[in-house]
C-alpha positions as CSV (number, residue, x, y, z in Angstrom):
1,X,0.0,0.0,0.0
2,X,0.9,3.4,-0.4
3,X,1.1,6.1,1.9
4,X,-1.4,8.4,0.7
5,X,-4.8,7.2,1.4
6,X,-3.7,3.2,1.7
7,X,-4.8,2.5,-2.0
8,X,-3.2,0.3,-3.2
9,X,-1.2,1.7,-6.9
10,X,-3.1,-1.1,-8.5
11,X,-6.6,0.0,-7.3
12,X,-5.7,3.7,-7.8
13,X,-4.8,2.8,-12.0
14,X,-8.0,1.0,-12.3
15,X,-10.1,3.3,-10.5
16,X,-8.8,7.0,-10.8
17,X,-7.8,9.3,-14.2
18,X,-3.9,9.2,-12.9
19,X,-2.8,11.8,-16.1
20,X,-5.1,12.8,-18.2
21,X,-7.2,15.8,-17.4
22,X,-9.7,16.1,-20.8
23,X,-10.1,13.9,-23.7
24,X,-11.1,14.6,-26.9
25,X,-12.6,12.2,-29.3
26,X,-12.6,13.1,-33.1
27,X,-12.3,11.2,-36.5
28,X,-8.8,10.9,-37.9
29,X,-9.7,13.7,-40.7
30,X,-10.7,16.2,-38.3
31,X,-7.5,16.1,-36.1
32,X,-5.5,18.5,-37.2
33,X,-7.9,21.1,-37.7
34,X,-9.5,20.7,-33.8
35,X,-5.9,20.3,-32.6
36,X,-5.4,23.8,-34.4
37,X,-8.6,25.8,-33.0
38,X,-7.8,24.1,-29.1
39,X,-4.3,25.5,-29.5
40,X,-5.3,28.8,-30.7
41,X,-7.9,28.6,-27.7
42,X,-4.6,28.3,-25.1
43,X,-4.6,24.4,-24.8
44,X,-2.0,21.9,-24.9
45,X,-2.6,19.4,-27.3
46,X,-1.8,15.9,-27.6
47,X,-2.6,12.7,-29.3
48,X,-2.8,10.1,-26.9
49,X,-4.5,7.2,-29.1
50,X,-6.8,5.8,-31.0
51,X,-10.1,4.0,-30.7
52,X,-9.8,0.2,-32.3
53,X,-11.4,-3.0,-31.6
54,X,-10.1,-5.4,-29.0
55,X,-9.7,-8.8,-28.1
56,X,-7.8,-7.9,-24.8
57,X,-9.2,-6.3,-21.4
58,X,-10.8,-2.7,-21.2
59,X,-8.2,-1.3,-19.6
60,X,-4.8,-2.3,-18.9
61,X,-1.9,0.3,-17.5
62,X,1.6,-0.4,-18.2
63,X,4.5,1.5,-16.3
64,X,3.9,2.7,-12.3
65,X,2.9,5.8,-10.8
66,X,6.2,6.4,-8.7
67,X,4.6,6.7,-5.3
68,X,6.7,4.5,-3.7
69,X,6.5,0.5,-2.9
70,X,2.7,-0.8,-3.1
């Protein structure tokens, strides 16, 4: 367990947004252009994915969040 809260790291992945603060879903073609009028707006843009089918689970995390031995 952690020391903030006693979550454990794998609970807080699967149950908390640990990152992202908005997402924004848009068709491939539009990209560029809403990328364009969010950065204009002041925002910091990035692509962070892609929707796809799956075979696998809904969400899976890969790396750690650093707070110290769970």
């Amino acid at each position: 367990m952690t020391g903030l809260g006693a979550i454990a790291e794998a609970e807080m992945l699967r149950t908390f947004n640990c990152g992202v603060g908005m997402a924004v879903v848009v068709s491939p073609d539009a990209l560029d252009a809403v990328a364009a009028a969010l950065s204009r707006e002041g925002e910091t843009v990035a692509s962070i994915g892609r929707i796809e089918a799956r075979d696998g689970p809904a969400v899976s995390y890969d790396g750690a969040l650093g707070l110290g031995p769970d």
